[in-house]
ROLUM-57961 format. One line per field, with one value per residue (C-alpha): residue in three letters; x, y, z. Coordinates in nm, 3 decimals. Layout:
# ROLUM-57961
resn	(ala;...)
east	(X;...)
north	(Y;...)
up	(Z;...)
END
This chain:
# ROLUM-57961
resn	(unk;unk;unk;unk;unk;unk;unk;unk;unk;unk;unk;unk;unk;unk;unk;unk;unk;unk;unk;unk;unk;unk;unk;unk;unk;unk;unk;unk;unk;unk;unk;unk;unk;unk;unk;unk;unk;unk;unk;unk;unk;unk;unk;unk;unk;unk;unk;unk;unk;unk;unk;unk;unk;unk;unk;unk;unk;unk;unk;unk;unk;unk;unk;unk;unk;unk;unk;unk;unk;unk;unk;unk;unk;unk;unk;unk;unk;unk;unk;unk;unk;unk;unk;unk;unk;unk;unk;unk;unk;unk;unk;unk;unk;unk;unk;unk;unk;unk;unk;unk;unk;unk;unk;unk;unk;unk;unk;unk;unk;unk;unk;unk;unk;unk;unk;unk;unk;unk;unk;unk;unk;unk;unk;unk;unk;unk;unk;unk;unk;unk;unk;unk;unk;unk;unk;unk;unk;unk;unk;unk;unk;unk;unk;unk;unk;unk;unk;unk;unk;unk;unk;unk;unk;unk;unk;unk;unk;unk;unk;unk;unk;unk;unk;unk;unk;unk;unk;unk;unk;unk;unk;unk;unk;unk;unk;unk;unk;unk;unk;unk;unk;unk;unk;unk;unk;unk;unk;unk;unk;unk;unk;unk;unk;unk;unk;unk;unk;unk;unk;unk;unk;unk;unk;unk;unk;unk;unk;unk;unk;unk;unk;unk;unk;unk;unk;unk;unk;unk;unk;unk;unk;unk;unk;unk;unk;unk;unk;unk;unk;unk;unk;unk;unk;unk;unk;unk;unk;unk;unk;unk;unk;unk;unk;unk;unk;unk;unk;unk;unk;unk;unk;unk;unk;unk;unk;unk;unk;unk;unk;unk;unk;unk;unk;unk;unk;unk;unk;unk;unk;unk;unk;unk;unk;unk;unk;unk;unk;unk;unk;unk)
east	(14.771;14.530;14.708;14.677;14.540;14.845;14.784;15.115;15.074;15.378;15.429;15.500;15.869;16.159;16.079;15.701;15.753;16.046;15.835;15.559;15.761;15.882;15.561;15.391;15.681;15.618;15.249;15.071;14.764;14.959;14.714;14.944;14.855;15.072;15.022;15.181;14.946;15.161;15.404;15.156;15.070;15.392;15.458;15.099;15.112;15.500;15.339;15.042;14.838;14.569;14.618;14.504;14.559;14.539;14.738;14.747;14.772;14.385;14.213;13.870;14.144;14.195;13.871;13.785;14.060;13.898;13.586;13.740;13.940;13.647;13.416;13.687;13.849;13.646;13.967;14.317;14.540;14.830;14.808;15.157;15.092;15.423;15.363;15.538;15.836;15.996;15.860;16.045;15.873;15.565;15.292;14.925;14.699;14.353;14.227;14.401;14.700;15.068;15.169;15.473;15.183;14.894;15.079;15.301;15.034;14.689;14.619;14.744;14.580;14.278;14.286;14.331;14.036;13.824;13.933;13.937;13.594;13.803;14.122;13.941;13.764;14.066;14.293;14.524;14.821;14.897;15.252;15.375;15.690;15.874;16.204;16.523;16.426;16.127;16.471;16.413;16.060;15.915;15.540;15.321;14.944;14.818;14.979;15.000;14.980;15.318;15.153;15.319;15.710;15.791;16.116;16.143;16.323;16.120;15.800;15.954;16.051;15.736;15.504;15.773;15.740;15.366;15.355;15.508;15.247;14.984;15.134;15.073;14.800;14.631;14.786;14.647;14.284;14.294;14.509;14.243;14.024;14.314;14.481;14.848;15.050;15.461;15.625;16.012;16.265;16.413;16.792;16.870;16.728;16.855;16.518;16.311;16.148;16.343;16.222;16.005;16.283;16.498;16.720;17.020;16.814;16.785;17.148;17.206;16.924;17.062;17.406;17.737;17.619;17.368;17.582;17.644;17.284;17.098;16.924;16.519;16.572;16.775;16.557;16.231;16.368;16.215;15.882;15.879;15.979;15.705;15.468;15.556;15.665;15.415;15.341;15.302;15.597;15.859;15.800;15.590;15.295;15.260;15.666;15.939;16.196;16.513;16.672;16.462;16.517;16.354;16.504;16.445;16.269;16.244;16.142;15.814;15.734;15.647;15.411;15.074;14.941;15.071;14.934;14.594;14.607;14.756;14.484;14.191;14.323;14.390;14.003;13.907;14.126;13.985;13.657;13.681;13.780;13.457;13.239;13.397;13.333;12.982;12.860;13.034)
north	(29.047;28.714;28.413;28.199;27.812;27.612;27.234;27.041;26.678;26.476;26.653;26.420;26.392;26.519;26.829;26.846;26.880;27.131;27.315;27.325;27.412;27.702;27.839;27.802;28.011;28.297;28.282;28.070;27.863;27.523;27.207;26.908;26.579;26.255;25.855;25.776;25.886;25.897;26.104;26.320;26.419;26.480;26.738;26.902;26.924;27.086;27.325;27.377;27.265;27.065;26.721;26.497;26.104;25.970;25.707;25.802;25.443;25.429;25.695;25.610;25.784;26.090;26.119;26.155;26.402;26.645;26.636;26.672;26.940;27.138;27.080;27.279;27.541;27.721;27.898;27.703;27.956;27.710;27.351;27.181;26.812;26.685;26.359;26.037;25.809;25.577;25.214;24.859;24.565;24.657;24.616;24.684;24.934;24.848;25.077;24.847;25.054;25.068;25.221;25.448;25.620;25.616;25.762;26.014;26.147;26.007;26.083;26.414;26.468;26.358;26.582;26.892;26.837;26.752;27.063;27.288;27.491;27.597;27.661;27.870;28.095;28.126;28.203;27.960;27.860;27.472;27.282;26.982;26.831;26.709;26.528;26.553;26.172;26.305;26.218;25.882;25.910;25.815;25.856;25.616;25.727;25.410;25.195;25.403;25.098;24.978;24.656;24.630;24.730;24.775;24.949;25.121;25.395;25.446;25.388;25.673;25.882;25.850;25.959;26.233;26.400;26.338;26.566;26.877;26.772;26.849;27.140;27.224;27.131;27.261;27.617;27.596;27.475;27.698;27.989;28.221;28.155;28.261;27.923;27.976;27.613;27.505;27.232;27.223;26.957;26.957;26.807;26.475;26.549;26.315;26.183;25.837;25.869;25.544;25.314;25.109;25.079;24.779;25.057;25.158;25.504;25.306;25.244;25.607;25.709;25.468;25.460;25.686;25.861;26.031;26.254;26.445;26.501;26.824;26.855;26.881;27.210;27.269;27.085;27.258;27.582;27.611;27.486;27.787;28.068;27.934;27.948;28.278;28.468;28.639;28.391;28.611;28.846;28.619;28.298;28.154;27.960;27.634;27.553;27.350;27.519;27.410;27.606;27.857;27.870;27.785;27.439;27.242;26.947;26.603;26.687;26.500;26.760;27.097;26.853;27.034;26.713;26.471;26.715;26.711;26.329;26.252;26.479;26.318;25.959;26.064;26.163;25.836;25.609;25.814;25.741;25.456;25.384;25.564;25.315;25.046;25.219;25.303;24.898;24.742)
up	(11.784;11.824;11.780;11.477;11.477;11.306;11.282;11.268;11.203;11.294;11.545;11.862;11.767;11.506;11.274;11.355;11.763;11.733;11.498;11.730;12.051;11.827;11.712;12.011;12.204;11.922;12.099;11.831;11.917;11.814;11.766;11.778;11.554;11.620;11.594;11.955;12.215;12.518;12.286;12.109;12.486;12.593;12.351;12.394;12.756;12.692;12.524;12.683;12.304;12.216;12.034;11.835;11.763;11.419;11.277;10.964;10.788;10.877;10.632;10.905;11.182;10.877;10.827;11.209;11.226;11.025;11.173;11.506;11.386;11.214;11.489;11.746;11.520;11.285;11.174;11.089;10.958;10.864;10.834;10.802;10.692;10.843;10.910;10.699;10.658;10.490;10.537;10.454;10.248;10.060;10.297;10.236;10.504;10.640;10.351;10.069;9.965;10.000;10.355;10.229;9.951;10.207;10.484;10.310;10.036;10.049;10.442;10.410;10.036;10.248;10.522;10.313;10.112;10.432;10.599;10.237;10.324;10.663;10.461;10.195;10.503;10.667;10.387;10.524;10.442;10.369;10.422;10.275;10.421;10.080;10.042;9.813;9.802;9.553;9.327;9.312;9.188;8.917;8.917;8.726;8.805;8.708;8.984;9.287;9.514;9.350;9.271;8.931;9.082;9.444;9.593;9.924;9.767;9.496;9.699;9.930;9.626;9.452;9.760;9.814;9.428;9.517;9.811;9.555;9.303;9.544;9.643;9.316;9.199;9.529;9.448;9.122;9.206;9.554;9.544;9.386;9.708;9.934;9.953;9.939;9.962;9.960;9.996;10.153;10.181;10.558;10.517;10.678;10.973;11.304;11.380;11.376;11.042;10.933;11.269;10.971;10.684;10.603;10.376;10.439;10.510;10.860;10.916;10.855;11.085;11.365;11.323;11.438;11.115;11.284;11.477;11.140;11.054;11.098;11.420;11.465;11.563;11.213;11.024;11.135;11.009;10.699;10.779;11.073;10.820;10.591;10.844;10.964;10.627;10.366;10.053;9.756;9.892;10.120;9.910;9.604;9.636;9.498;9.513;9.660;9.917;10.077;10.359;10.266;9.943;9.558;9.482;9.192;9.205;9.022;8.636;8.686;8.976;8.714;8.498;8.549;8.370;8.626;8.912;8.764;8.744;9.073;9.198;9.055;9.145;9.507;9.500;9.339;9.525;9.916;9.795;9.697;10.075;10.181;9.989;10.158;10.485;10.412;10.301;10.595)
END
Protein backbone atom coordinates (compact mmCIF):
# COMPACT_ATOMS: atom_id res chain seq x y z
CA UNK A 1 0.00 0.00 0.00
CA UNK A 2 1.68 3.66 -0.90
CA UNK A 3 2.04 5.72 1.94
CA UNK A 4 -0.10 8.68 2.59
CA UNK A 5 1.26 12.54 2.87
CA UNK A 6 -0.02 13.66 6.51
CA UNK A 7 1.02 17.24 7.47
CA UNK A 8 1.16 17.67 11.27
CA UNK A 9 1.73 21.18 12.35
CA UNK A 10 2.93 21.45 15.91
CA UNK A 11 4.67 18.89 15.60
CA UNK A 12 8.33 19.58 17.06
CA UNK A 13 7.15 18.71 20.60
CA UNK A 14 3.99 17.38 22.84
CA UNK A 15 0.90 15.78 20.96
CA UNK A 16 2.00 16.81 17.39
CA UNK A 17 5.68 14.97 17.59
CA UNK A 18 4.30 11.78 19.30
CA UNK A 19 1.71 11.79 16.71
CA UNK A 20 4.15 11.99 14.06
CA UNK A 21 6.70 9.40 15.47
CA UNK A 22 3.54 7.18 15.50
CA UNK A 23 2.35 7.61 12.06
CA UNK A 24 5.46 7.59 10.54
CA UNK A 25 6.31 4.04 12.31
CA UNK A 26 2.81 2.75 10.69
CA UNK A 27 4.91 3.70 7.31
CA UNK A 28 3.24 7.10 6.60
CA UNK A 29 5.02 9.78 4.57
CA UNK A 30 4.93 12.31 7.75
CA UNK A 31 5.73 16.13 6.77
CA UNK A 32 6.56 17.78 10.06
CA UNK A 33 5.58 21.70 10.61
CA UNK A 34 7.02 23.44 13.86
CA UNK A 35 8.10 27.17 15.00
CA UNK A 36 11.58 26.03 16.65
CA UNK A 37 13.92 25.13 13.98
CA UNK A 38 16.53 23.20 15.80
CA UNK A 39 13.43 21.26 17.30
CA UNK A 40 11.33 20.93 14.22
CA UNK A 41 14.66 19.16 12.91
CA UNK A 42 15.14 17.04 15.59
CA UNK A 43 11.98 15.37 15.25
CA UNK A 44 12.22 15.19 11.29
CA UNK A 45 15.56 13.75 11.21
CA UNK A 46 14.04 11.08 14.15
CA UNK A 47 11.86 10.20 11.78
CA UNK A 48 13.50 10.36 8.80
CA UNK A 49 10.50 13.37 7.49
CA UNK A 50 10.58 16.41 5.85
CA UNK A 51 9.90 19.80 7.73
CA UNK A 52 8.86 22.82 7.62
CA UNK A 53 9.36 26.24 9.71
CA UNK A 54 6.57 28.61 10.18
CA UNK A 55 5.86 30.58 13.09
CA UNK A 56 2.60 30.77 12.90
CA UNK A 57 2.05 34.36 14.61
CA UNK A 58 3.33 35.67 11.09
CA UNK A 59 0.36 34.85 8.54
CA UNK A 60 3.55 35.99 5.63
CA UNK A 61 5.33 32.52 7.36
CA UNK A 62 1.43 30.70 6.72
CA UNK A 63 1.21 31.86 3.65
CA UNK A 64 4.77 30.61 2.59
CA UNK A 65 3.87 27.37 4.13
CA UNK A 66 1.37 26.56 1.75
CA UNK A 67 3.11 27.35 -1.12
CA UNK A 68 5.98 25.34 0.04
CA UNK A 69 3.80 22.66 0.85
CA UNK A 70 1.85 22.65 -2.57
CA UNK A 71 4.86 23.13 -4.55
CA UNK A 72 6.36 19.52 -2.93
CA UNK A 73 3.24 17.39 -2.41
CA UNK A 74 0.66 17.40 -4.91
CA UNK A 75 -1.27 15.01 -2.63
CA UNK A 76 -1.81 15.62 1.39
CA UNK A 77 -4.08 13.03 2.48
CA UNK A 78 -4.49 14.34 6.14
CA UNK A 79 -3.61 17.62 7.37
CA UNK A 80 -3.73 17.85 11.25
CA UNK A 81 -3.52 21.65 12.16
CA UNK A 82 -2.03 20.97 15.65
CA UNK A 83 -0.30 23.79 16.37
CA UNK A 84 -1.45 26.59 19.32
CA UNK A 85 -1.42 27.55 22.96
CA UNK A 86 -2.43 29.49 25.41
CA UNK A 87 -0.70 32.98 25.59
CA UNK A 88 -0.55 35.60 28.72
CA UNK A 89 -1.37 39.49 28.37
CA UNK A 90 -3.12 40.50 25.24
CA UNK A 91 -0.48 41.11 22.82
CA UNK A 92 -0.89 42.14 19.20
CA UNK A 93 1.07 39.96 16.05
CA UNK A 94 2.98 41.58 13.17
CA UNK A 95 -0.34 41.04 11.21
CA UNK A 96 -2.44 43.30 13.81
CA UNK A 97 -4.39 40.72 15.76
CA UNK A 98 -4.48 39.07 19.07
CA UNK A 99 -1.73 36.18 19.28
CA UNK A 100 -3.95 33.47 21.21
CA UNK A 101 -6.82 34.03 17.96
CA UNK A 102 -4.09 34.32 15.24
CA UNK A 103 -2.13 31.43 16.27
CA UNK A 104 -4.80 28.99 17.37
CA UNK A 105 -7.54 29.78 14.48
CA UNK A 106 -6.61 32.26 11.87
CA UNK A 107 -3.08 30.58 10.79
CA UNK A 108 -4.56 27.35 10.64
CA UNK A 109 -8.09 28.76 9.04
CA UNK A 110 -5.43 30.16 6.64
CA UNK A 111 -3.57 27.29 5.73
CA UNK A 112 -6.57 25.14 4.99
CA UNK A 113 -7.99 27.41 2.57
CA UNK A 114 -4.49 27.90 0.85
CA UNK A 115 -4.01 24.24 0.56
CA UNK A 116 -8.14 23.50 -0.17
CA UNK A 117 -7.61 22.77 -4.15
CA UNK A 118 -4.97 19.93 -2.77
CA UNK A 119 -7.41 18.82 -0.03
CA UNK A 120 -10.39 18.60 -2.42
CA UNK A 121 -8.02 16.32 -5.04
CA UNK A 122 -6.88 14.35 -2.45
CA UNK A 123 -10.00 13.74 -0.58
CA UNK A 124 -8.17 14.49 2.46
CA UNK A 125 -8.93 14.49 5.61
CA UNK A 126 -8.46 17.78 7.86
CA UNK A 127 -7.73 17.88 11.86
CA UNK A 128 -8.28 20.48 14.23
CA UNK A 129 -6.75 20.09 17.67
CA UNK A 130 -9.77 21.57 19.94
CA UNK A 131 -9.89 21.98 23.70
CA UNK A 132 -12.46 21.30 26.61
CA UNK A 133 -11.25 25.00 27.23
CA UNK A 134 -13.71 25.82 24.04
CA UNK A 135 -15.92 26.00 27.62
CA UNK A 136 -14.93 29.17 28.43
CA UNK A 137 -15.83 30.70 25.11
CA UNK A 138 -17.94 32.98 24.26
CA UNK A 139 -17.68 34.06 20.65
CA UNK A 140 -18.49 37.60 19.65
CA UNK A 141 -17.72 37.83 15.73
CA UNK A 142 -17.49 41.36 15.86
CA UNK A 143 -14.38 41.68 18.09
CA UNK A 144 -12.20 38.81 17.37
CA UNK A 145 -9.07 40.76 18.32
CA UNK A 146 -10.58 41.04 21.95
CA UNK A 147 -10.14 44.71 21.73
CA UNK A 148 -13.43 45.42 23.47
CA UNK A 149 -12.72 42.56 26.61
CA UNK A 150 -9.54 40.66 27.06
CA UNK A 151 -9.02 37.41 29.30
CA UNK A 152 -6.47 34.73 28.76
CA UNK A 153 -9.00 32.20 29.38
CA UNK A 154 -11.51 33.45 27.40
CA UNK A 155 -9.09 34.49 24.63
CA UNK A 156 -7.98 30.68 24.83
CA UNK A 157 -11.60 29.53 25.00
CA UNK A 158 -12.82 31.58 22.29
CA UNK A 159 -10.02 30.51 19.63
CA UNK A 160 -10.67 26.94 20.99
CA UNK A 161 -14.79 26.90 20.16
CA UNK A 162 -13.37 28.58 16.95
CA UNK A 163 -11.32 25.68 15.84
CA UNK A 164 -14.87 23.26 16.10
CA UNK A 165 -16.64 26.01 14.21
CA UNK A 166 -14.35 25.55 11.40
CA UNK A 167 -14.49 22.14 11.60
CA UNK A 168 -17.78 22.74 10.82
CA UNK A 169 -18.31 24.98 8.72
CA UNK A 170 -15.44 23.41 6.54
CA UNK A 171 -17.49 20.02 6.59
CA UNK A 172 -20.35 21.81 5.50
CA UNK A 173 -18.81 23.97 2.62
CA UNK A 174 -16.25 20.85 1.71
CA UNK A 175 -17.48 17.56 2.54
CA UNK A 176 -19.44 17.10 -0.77
CA UNK A 177 -15.97 17.44 -2.62
CA UNK A 178 -14.48 14.66 -0.46
CA UNK A 179 -13.39 16.87 2.40
CA UNK A 180 -14.07 15.06 5.57
CA UNK A 181 -12.91 17.34 8.85
CA UNK A 182 -13.00 16.69 13.05
CA UNK A 183 -11.97 18.30 15.62
CA UNK A 184 -10.85 16.37 19.15
CA UNK A 185 -10.00 17.59 22.52
CA UNK A 186 -6.60 15.77 23.76
CA UNK A 187 -6.90 15.75 27.84
CA UNK A 188 -4.40 17.77 29.81
CA UNK A 189 -1.71 16.70 28.12
CA UNK A 190 2.02 17.13 30.10
CA UNK A 191 3.50 19.31 27.51
CA UNK A 192 4.77 23.10 26.97
CA UNK A 193 1.69 24.56 25.47
CA UNK A 194 1.50 26.97 28.58
CA UNK A 195 5.52 28.30 28.27
CA UNK A 196 3.57 31.89 27.19
CA UNK A 197 0.68 32.04 29.95
CA UNK A 198 0.65 34.07 33.14
CA UNK A 199 -2.60 31.57 34.16
CA UNK A 200 -2.64 29.34 36.48
CA UNK A 201 -2.85 26.92 33.20
CA UNK A 202 1.11 27.57 33.60
CA UNK A 203 1.46 26.52 37.16
CA UNK A 204 -0.33 23.37 36.28
CA UNK A 205 1.80 22.81 33.21
CA UNK A 206 5.07 23.43 35.33
CA UNK A 207 4.35 22.32 38.54
CA UNK A 208 4.37 18.72 40.64
CA UNK A 209 0.89 18.74 38.97
CA UNK A 210 2.21 17.68 35.94
CA UNK A 211 3.10 14.29 36.95
CA UNK A 212 -0.75 13.53 36.88
CA UNK A 213 -1.37 14.72 33.38
CA UNK A 214 -1.79 12.50 30.39
CA UNK A 215 1.33 11.83 28.56
CA UNK A 216 2.08 13.01 24.72
CA UNK A 217 1.91 9.65 23.88
CA UNK A 218 -1.79 9.52 25.62
CA UNK A 219 -2.76 12.57 24.41
CA UNK A 220 -1.93 11.96 20.70
CA UNK A 221 -4.29 9.07 20.71
CA UNK A 222 -7.14 10.42 19.30
CA UNK A 223 -5.65 12.52 16.71
CA UNK A 224 -3.83 8.96 15.39
CA UNK A 225 -7.21 6.99 15.29
CA UNK A 226 -8.66 9.96 13.38
CA UNK A 227 -6.09 9.91 11.06
CA UNK A 228 -6.09 6.33 10.53
CA UNK A 229 -9.98 5.40 10.88
CA UNK A 230 -12.73 5.75 8.00
CA UNK A 231 -14.82 9.21 8.41
CA UNK A 232 -18.27 8.45 7.28
CA UNK A 233 -18.04 4.84 9.01
CA UNK A 234 -15.44 5.03 12.24
CA UNK A 235 -16.34 8.72 13.03
CA UNK A 236 -18.55 11.78 11.78
CA UNK A 237 -17.34 14.48 9.83
CA UNK A 238 -17.56 17.89 10.85
CA UNK A 239 -17.58 16.98 14.89
CA UNK A 240 -15.83 17.19 18.14
CA UNK A 241 -14.21 13.89 19.75
CA UNK A 242 -12.67 13.08 23.04
CA UNK A 243 -10.81 9.85 23.63
CA UNK A 244 -12.27 8.80 20.74
CA UNK A 245 -15.40 9.55 21.30
CA UNK A 246 -18.59 12.18 20.26
CA UNK A 247 -18.37 14.85 23.04
CA UNK A 248 -20.42 17.73 23.37
CA UNK A 249 -19.17 20.90 22.93
CA UNK A 250 -19.78 24.57 24.12
CA UNK A 251 -23.58 25.52 22.98
CA UNK A 252 -22.18 28.23 20.70
CA UNK A 253 -20.19 25.32 18.83
CA UNK A 254 -23.65 23.63 16.79
CA UNK A 255 -24.66 27.36 15.66
CA UNK A 256 -24.42 26.92 11.83
CA UNK A 257 -24.94 30.79 11.95
CA UNK A 258 -21.90 31.53 14.02
CA UNK A 259 -19.83 29.00 11.69
CA UNK A 260 -20.87 30.84 8.63
CA UNK A 261 -19.85 34.14 10.27
CA UNK A 262 -16.66 33.14 11.83
CA UNK A 263 -15.93 31.81 8.40
CA UNK A 264 -16.46 34.80 6.40
CA UNK A 265 -14.61 37.09 9.00
CA UNK A 266 -11.60 34.73 9.08
CA UNK A 267 -11.58 35.38 5.14
CA UNK A 268 -11.96 39.10 5.60
CA UNK A 269 -9.72 39.60 8.45
CA UNK A 270 -6.54 37.07 6.22
CA UNK A 271 -7.11 39.37 3.53
CA UNK A 272 -7.15 42.06 4.91
CA UNK A 273 -3.45 41.04 5.98
CA UNK A 274 -2.71 40.37 2.26
CA UNK A 275 -3.49 44.00 1.32
CA UNK A 276 -1.21 45.15 3.77
CA UNK A 277 1.38 42.81 2.39
CA UNK A 278 0.79 43.68 -1.14
CA UNK A 279 1.16 48.00 -0.62
CA UNK A 280 4.25 47.71 1.50
Amino acid sequence: MTARTIVITGASDGIGASAARTLSKQGERVVVVGRSTEKTECIAKEIGADFFVSDFADLSQVRRLAVQLKERYPRIDVLANNAGGIMGARELTVDGHEKTFQVNHLAPFLLTTELLDVLTASKATVINTSSAANGFGKLDTEDLDAAESYSTNRAYGNAKLANILFTSELHNRYNSDGISTAAFHPGGVATNFAAESTTPFRFVYTSFLKRFMLTPEQGADTLVWLANATPGHDWISGAYYAKRTLSKANKQAYDAGLARALWQRSEAMVALDLDKLDHR
